[in-house]
N, C-alpha and C positions, 0 to 999 in steps of 0.2 A: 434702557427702555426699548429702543430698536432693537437690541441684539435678542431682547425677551420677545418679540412681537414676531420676530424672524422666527424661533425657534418652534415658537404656539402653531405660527403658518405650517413651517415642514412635517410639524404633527400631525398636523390635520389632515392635509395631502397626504403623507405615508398612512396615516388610517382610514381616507377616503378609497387610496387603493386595495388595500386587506378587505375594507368592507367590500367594494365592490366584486371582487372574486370569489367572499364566501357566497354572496346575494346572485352571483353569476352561477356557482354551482348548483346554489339551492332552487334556483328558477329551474334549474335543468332536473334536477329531482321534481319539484313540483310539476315540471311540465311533465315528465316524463316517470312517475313512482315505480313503472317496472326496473328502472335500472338502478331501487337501491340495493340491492342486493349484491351488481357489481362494482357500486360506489364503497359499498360497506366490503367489499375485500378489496379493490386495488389503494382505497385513501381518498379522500374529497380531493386532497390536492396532488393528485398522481394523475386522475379520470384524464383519456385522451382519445386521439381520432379514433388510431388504430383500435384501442378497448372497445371502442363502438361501430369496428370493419367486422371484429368477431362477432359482435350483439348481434347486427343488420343480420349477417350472413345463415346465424340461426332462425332470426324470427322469421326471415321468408323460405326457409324454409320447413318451418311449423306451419308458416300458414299454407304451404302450397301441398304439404305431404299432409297434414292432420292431426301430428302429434302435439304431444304437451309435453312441459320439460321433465326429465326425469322417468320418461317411455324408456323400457329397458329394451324394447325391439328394434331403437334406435341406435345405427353406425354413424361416429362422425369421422370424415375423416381431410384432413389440410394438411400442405405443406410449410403451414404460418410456422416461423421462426424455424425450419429446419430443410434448407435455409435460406430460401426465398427470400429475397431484399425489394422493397420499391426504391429502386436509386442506390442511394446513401443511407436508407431509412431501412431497419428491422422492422420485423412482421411480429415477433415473440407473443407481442400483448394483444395479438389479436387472440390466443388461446386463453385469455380471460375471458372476453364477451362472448366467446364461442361457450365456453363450460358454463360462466353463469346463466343463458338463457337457455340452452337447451338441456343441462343436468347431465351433462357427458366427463369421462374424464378418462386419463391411464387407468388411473387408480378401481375403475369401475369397470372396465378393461373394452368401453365402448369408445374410446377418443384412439383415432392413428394418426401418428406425427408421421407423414409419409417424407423422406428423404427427397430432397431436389438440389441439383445445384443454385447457387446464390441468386443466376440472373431469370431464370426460368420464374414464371406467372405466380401468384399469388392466387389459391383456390380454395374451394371447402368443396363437401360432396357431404348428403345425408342418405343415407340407408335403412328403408323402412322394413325388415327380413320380413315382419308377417304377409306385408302384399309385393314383395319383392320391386317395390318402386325406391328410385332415385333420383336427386335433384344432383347439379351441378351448378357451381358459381363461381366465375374468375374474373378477378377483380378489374377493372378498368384501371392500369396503373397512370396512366398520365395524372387523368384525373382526381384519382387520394393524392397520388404525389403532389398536385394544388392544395390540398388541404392540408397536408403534412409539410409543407413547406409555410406555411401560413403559421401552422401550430411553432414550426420551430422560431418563426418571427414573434410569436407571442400575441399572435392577432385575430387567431380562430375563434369561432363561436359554435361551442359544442349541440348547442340547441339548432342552430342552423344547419349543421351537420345531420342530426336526428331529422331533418325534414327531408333529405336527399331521398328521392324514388331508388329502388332499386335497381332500376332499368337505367340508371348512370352511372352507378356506383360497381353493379359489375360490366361486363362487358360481354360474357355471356351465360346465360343462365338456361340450361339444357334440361329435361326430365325425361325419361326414362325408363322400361322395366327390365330389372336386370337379376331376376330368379334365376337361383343355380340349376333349381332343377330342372328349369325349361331350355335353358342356356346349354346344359353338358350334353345335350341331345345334339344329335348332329342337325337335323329339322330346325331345333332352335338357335342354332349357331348360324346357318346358313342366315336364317330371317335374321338375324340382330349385325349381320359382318357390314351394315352399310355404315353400320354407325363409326366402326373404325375409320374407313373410307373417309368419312366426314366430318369426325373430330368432334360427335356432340360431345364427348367429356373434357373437351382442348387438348386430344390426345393423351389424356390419363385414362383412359378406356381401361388398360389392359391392370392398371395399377389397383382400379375401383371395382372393376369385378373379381377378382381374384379374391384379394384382399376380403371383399366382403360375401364371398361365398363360402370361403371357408369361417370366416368369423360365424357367419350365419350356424354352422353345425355345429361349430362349438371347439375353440382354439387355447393354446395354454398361454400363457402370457409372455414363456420363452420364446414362443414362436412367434406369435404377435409385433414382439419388440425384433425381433430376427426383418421381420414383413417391413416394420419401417423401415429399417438400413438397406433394406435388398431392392423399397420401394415398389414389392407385387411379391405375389407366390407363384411358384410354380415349382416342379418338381424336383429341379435341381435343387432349390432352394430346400424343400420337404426333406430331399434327403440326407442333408446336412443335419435337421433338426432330429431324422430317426437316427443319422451318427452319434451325433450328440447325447439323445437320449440311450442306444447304444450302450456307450462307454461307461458313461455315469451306474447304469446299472451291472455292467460287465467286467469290467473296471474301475472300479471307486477309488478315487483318489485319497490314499492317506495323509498325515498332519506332514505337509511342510511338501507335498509332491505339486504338480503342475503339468499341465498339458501342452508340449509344443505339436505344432501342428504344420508336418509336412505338407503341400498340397501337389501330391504328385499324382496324376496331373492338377489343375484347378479347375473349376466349374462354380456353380453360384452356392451350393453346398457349404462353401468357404466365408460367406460372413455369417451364414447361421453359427460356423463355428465360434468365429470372432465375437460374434455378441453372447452367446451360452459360456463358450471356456473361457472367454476373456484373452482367447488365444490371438492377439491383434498382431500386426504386423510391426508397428512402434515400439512394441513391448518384446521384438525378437522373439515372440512367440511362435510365428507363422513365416514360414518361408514357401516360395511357390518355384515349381518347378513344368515345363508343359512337357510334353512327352511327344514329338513330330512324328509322323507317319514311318520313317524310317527306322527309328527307337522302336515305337510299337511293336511294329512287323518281329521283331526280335524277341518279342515275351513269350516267355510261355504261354501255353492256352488257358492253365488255370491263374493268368495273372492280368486276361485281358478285359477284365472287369476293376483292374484296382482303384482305390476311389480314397486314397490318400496313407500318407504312414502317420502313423500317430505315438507320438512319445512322451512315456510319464519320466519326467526327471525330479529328483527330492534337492534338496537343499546342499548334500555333499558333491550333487555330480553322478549319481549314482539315476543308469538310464537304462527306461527298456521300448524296445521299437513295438507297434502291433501294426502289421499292415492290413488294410480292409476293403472287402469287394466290394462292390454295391452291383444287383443281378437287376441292369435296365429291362434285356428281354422279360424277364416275370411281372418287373414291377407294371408294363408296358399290356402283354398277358390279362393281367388280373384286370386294367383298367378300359379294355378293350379298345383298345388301338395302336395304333404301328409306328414306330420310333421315327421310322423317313417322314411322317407328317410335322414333324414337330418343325422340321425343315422348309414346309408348305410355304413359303409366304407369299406367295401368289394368290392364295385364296384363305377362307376363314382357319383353315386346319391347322394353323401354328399355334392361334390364340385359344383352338376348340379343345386342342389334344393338352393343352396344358392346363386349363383351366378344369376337364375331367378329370386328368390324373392328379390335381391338386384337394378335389374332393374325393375322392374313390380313395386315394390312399389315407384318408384320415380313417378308412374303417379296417385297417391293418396294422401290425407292429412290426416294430424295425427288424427284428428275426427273421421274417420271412425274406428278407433282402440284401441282409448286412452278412456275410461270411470273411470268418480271422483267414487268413490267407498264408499268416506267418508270425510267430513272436520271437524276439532276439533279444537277451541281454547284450546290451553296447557297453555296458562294464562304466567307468567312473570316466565322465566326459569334462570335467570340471565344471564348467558353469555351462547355461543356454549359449550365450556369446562364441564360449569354446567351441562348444558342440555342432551349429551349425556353420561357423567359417572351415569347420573340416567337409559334414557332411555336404551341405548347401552351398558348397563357395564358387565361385565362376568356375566354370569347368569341372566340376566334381560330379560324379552318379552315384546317386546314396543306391539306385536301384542295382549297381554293380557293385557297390559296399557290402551289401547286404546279400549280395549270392542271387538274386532275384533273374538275373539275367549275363552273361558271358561280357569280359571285358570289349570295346569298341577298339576294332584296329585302328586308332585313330593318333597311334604314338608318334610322334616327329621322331622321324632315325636322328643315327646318333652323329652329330658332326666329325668327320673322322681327320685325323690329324693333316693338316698339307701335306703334301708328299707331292713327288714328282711325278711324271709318267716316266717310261724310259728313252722313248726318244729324247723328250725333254733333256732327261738327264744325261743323254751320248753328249746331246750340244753344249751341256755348261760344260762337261768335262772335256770337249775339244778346244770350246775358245779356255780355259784355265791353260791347256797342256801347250797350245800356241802362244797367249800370252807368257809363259816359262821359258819355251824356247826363243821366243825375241829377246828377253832380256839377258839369257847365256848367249846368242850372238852379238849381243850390242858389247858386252862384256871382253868377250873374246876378240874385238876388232881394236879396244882398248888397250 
């Protein structure tokens, strides 16, 4: 009868607990009915702090910009989950309560998972193109980290969390007008450079305007997705993505071929490749090479524009090189300003001249930039592995492989056999002919 009475208690307790967490959830839906939408996609029993870092981080700024969710004039853009950490704690599921409050997403091509290393701030940024205003928000980490360490004790109350002001929860919340088209003017660059100086974006300045200036005009998804591993635009970057686009049309790759990608020299051009060809570094695909001031000097003049080799190899081994220009002065030209500026960083012209030539050239195609400089069948290289431990290997010049430029005097002579001098060699042959003649007088005294 005790062992019956015992069992009815644990019942009860175990279903007093179940109940209480469905009744905890549903209070938070009742209190709160905007968020079933991202109850009804994360799971009643999944909803967490973080899912409601991303919610916060929308709704203030809906209410501080003016939109509603599902405003297609709206940029979001965070570094949640890629790959910002609070501590120990991923960020990931903040880009649920981000997409379900404000109707943003990849897939709509308005959400930028902007690349950070792991210990770097936890942020959002909205972008409103038609009044060219922006907010900014980065999160107070100490502080979620209290509540995220709560949550992992199992003792958080998600409704109490929904009551947090937002003026605790981030740590700073900046707004902004950041139009392209008042920005690429040099007038407007000047007026807006204090804000570099002072960090209203927590120093994602150069990240968030770029990024959403060109989005603003109207961006391919290649290049978008290029923009979050590069973490900004700019022109290096651009011309990666006219490379890319480039080749695909100038070269098309047939059934079973692939793209390795020299980077000779490298510039930021190099992960638009990586994210479009898939041409990654891990994958042997990409090898990088720099080219020092002393190499340079040595190229011919039509080869002082080269802007990487590019090789399609098939499944046998069977490889052909195309090497390619990229003409900065034109691209520079066209965009009206001078290449020494990019250099500027003394004053605004580093972030002005990059942020023009990142919208200017979206109203151009890569032909006007991009010249073949050279194509070489390299004949049956056996596999990628193969291929580059010949071309790419420590000490090798695929630019002297390939005829591009005259060998480097740089051979170690040749060790030449020991040999004697000749005095040297008078002396061992006087003490031998002495040591001879002592042992013929020691002999003859015998």
């Amino acid at each position: 009868m005790r062992k019956e009475w015992k069992t009815l208690i644990v019942a009860i307790f175990i279903g007093s607990v179940c109940i209480g967490a469905v009744s905890a959830q549903g209070s938070l839906v009742s209190d709160y009915p905007e968020l079933k939408p991202l109850v009804d996609f994360v799971g009643e029993e999944e909803i967490s702090v973080m899912d409601l870092v991303g919610y916060k981080a929308a709704e203030k700024a809906m209410e501080e910009l003016g939109f509603s969710k599902g405003d297609p004039n709206i940029l979001a853009l965070t570094d949640a989950g890629y790959i910002a950490n609070i501590d120990k704690y991923s960020t990931e599921r903040a880009l649920n309560g981000l997409m379900m409050a404000a109707g943003v997403s990849q897939g709509k091509g308005n959400l930028v998972n902007v690349h950070r290393a792991y210990n770097k701030p936890l942020w959002f940024a909205f972008f409103d193109k038609e009044t060219g205003d922006c907010i900014y928000l980065e999160v107070n980490k100490s502080y979620l980290k209290s509540w995220l360490d709560r949550e992992a004790a199992g003792s958080v109350n998600l409704s109490a969390f929904m009551e947090v002001g937002a003026d605790a929860l981030f740590s700073k919340i900046s707004r902004e007008n950041i139009d392209p088209d008042r920005l690429i003017t040099e007038e407007g660059a000047k007026a807006w450079h204090h804000n570099f100086e002072e960090k209203t974006f927590g120093g994602n300045e150069f990240s968030i305007i770029t990024i959403s200036a060109v989005w603003s005009k109207g961006i391919s998804n290649e290049f978008l997705r290029s923009a979050e591993l590069h973490n900004h635009i700019c022109p290096g970057l651009t011309s990666g993505y006219f490379i890319a686009e480039y080749l695909k049309k100038h070269y098309p790759l047939e059934k079973g071929e692939q793209w390795v990608v020299w980077a000779v020299p490298p510039w930021c051009k190099d992960d638009a490749l990586q994210q479009i060809l898939d041409a990654t570094v891990g994958k042997r695909c990409m090898a990088v090479m720099y080219i020092p001031g002393n190499i340079s000097k040595k190229l011919p003049p039509e080869y002082k524009n080269i802007a990487g080799i590019y090789v399609k190899i098939g499944k046998t081994g069977e490889a052909k090189a195309i090497v390619l220009g990229w003409d900065w002065d034109k691209a520079c030209s066209d965009c009206g300003i001078t290449r020494k500026d990019f250099k500027d960083f003394s004053s605004y012209k580093w972030w002005w001249t990059r942020l023009r030539a990142d919208v200017m050239l979206m109203e151009h195609e890569p032909e006007e930039y991009i010249s073949v400089l050279m194509e070489k069948d390299l004949g049956n290289q056996g596999s990628i592995k193969e291929m580059n431990a010949k071309w790419m290997a420590v000490g090798a010049n695929p630019l002297v492989e390939l005829g591009i430029m005259p060998p480097e005097n740089t051979a170690t002579p040749k060790t030449p056999e020991k040999t004697h001098s000749i005095p040297v060699t008078c002396v061992i042959a006087a003490i031998a002919i002495a040591s001879v003649l002592a042992i013929v007088r020691k002999n003859m005294r015998k």
